[in-house]
VOTI-136697 format. One record per residue: x negated, y negated, z negated of N, C-alpha, C in turn; residue in three letters. Coordinates in steps of 0.1 Angstrom, whole numbers, padded with zeros to 4 digits, always signed. Last residue first. Layout:
BEGIN
XYZXYZXYZAla/...
This chain:
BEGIN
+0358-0572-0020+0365-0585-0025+0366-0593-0011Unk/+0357-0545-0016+0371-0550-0015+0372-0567-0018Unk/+0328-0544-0010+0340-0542-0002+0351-0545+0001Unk/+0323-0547-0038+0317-0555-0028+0325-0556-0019Unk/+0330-0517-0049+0337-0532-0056+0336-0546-0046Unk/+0315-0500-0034+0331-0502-0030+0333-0514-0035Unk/+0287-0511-0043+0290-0510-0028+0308-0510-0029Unk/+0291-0499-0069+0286-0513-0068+0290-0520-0054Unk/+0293-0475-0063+0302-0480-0069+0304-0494-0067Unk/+0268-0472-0052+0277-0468-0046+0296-0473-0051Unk/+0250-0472-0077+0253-0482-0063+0263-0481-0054Unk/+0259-0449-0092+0263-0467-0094+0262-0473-0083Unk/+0252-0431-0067+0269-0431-0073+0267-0446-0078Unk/+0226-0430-0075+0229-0439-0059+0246-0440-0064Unk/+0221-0426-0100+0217-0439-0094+0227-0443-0081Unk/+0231-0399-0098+0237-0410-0106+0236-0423-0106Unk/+0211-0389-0081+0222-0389-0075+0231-0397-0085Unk/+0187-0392-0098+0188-0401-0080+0200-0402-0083Unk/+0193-0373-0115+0197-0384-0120+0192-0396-0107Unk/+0211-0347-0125+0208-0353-0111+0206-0370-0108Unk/+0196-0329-0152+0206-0341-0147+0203-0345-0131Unk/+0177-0316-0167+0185-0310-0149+0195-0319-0144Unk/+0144-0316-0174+0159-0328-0171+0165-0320-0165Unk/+0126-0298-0196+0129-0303-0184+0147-0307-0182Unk/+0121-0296-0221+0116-0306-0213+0122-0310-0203Unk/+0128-0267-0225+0133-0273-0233+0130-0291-0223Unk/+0105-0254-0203+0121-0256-0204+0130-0266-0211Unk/+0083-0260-0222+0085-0264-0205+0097-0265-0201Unk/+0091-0241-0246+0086-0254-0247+0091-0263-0235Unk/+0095-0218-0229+0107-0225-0238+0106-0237-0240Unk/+0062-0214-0225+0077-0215-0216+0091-0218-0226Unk/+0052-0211-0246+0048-0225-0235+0064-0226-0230Unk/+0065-0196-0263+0065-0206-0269+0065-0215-0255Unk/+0051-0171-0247+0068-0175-0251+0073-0185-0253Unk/+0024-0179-0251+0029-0177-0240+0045-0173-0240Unk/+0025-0173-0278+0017-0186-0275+0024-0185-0261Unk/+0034-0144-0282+0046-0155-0290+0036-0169-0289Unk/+0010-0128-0270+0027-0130-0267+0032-0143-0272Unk/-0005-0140-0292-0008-0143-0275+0004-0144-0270Unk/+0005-0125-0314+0001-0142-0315-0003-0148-0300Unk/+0002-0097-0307+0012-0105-0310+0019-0121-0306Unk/-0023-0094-0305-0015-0093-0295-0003-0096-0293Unk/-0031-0095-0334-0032-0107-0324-0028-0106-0311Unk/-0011-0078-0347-0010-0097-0352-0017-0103-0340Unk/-0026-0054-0337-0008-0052-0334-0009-0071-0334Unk/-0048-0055-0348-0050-0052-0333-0033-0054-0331Unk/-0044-0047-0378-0049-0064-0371-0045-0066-0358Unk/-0026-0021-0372-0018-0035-0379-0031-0051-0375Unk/-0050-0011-0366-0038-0007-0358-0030-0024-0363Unk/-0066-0011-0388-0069-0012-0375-0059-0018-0367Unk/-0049-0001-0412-0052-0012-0407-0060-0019-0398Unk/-0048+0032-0402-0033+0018-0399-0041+0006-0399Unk/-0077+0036-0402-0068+0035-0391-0053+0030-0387Unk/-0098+0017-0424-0090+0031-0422-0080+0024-0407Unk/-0127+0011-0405-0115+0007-0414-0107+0016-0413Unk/-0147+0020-0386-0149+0014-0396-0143+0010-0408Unk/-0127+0036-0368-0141+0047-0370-0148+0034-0387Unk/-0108+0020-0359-0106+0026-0369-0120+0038-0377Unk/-0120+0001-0342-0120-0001-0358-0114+0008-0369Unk/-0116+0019-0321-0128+0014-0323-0130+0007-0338Unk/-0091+0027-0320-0100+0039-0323-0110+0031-0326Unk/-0079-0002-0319-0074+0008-0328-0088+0020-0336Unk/-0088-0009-0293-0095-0017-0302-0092-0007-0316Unk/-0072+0010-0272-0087+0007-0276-0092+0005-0286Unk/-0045+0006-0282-0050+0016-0276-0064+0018-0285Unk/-0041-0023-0283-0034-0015-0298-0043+0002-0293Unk/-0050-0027-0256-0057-0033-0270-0057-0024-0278Unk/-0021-0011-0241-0036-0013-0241-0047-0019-0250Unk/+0004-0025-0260-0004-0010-0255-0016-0010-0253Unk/+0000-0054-0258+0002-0045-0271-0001-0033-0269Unk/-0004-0063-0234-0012-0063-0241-0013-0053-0252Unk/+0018-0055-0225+0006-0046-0216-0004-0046-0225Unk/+0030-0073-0240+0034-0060-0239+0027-0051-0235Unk/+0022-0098-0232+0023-0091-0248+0022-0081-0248Unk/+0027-0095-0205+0014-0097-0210+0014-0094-0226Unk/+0054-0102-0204+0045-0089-0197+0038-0086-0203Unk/+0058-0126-0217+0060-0110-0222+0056-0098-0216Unk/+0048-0142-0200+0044-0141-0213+0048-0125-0220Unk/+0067-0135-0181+0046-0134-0177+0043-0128-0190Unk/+0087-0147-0189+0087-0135-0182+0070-0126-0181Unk/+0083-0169-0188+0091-0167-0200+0083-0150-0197Unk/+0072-0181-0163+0061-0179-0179+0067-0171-0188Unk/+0092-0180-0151+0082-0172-0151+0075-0169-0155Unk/+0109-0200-0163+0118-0187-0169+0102-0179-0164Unk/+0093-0224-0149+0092-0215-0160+0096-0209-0173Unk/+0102-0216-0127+0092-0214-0122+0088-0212-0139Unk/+0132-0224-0120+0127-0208-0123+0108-0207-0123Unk/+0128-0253-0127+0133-0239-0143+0129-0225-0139Unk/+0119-0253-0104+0115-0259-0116+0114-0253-0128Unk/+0144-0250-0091+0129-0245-0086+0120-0245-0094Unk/+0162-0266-0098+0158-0250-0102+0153-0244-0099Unk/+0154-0290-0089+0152-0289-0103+0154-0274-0104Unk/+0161-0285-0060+0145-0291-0065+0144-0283-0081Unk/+0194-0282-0062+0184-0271-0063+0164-0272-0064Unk/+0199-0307-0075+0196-0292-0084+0188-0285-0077Unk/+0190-0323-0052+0186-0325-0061+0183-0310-0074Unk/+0207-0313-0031+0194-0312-0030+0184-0312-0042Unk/+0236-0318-0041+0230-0299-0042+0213-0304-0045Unk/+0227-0342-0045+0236-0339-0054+0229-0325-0055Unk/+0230-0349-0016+0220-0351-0024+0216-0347-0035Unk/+0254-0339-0009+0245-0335-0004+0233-0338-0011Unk/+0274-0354-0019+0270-0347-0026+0258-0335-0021Unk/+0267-0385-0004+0261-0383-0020+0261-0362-0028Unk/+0275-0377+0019+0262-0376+0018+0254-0376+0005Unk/+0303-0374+0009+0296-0366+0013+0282-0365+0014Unk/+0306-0401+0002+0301-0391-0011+0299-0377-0002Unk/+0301-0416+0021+0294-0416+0012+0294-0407+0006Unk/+0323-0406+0041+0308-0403+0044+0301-0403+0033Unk/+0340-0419+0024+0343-0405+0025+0332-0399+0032Unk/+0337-0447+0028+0336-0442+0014+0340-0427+0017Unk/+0343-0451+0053+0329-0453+0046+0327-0449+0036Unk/+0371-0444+0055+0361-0440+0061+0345-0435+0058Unk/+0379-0462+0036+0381-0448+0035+0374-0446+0045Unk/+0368-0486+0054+0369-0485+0037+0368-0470+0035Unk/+0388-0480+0078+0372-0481+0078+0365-0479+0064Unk/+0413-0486+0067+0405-0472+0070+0394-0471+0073Unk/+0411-0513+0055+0411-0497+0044+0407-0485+0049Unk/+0408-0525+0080+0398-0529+0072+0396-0518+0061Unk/+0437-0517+0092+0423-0515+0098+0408-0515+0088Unk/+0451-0530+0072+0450-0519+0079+0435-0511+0083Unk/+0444-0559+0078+0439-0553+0067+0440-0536+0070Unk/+0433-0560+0112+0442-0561+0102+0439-0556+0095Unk/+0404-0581+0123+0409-0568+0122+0419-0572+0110Unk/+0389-0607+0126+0402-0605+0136+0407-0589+0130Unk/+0368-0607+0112+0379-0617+0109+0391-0612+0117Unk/+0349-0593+0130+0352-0591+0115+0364-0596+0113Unk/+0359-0588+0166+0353-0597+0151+0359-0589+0138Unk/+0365-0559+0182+0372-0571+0175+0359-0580+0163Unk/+0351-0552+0213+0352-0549+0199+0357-0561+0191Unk/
């Protein structure tokens, strides 16, 4: 095998292009790895998005159901209906909120793979001198 010193410049670009055509391969492999971690993430909570409204909703029927006949034997019966409607409500739209909230938060930038790209940059400049 030749010394460092002994290869023609030739030689020295395609190894260059070489090296640098593994890299970003491997970089965009990283790249997928990375989003798909992070949308593991988001779908976990689009799940609350999804919970939360189940649960309003199951909530709103069943409660609005029960609690209704049970206050309405004390209070006239819309305003039964109308308390039992605000707090089934206020559960849903606390469990809407988390999740949006959680979302809103979360990074989706690939931001290893931005790191290793600078270095990687940093790496070709080194290269050529």
């Amino acid at each position: 095998m030749q010394g460092r010193d002994e290869r023609s410049l030739g030689e020295l670009f395609s190894e260059l292009a070489q090296d640098t055509s593994t890299l970003v391969r491997q970089e965009m492999t990283l790249a997928k790895t990375e989003i798909s971690q992070k949308a593991s993430r988001v779908g976990k909570d689009v799940g609350f998005l999804a919970a939360g409204g189940a649960v309003a909703y199951a909530g709103l029927l069943a409660i609005i159901a029960g609690i209704i006949v049970l206050l309405g034997q004390a209070i006239p019966m819309w305003l039964s209906a109308l308390l039992v409607g605000l707090v089934v409500a206020g559960v849903g739209y606390f469990l809407v909120r988390r999740g949006l909230d959680a979302l809103k938060r979360e990074d989706l930038a690939p931001r290893q793979t931005i790191e290793t790209l600078k270095e990687d940059q940093q790496w070709a400049k080194d290269q050529t001198r």
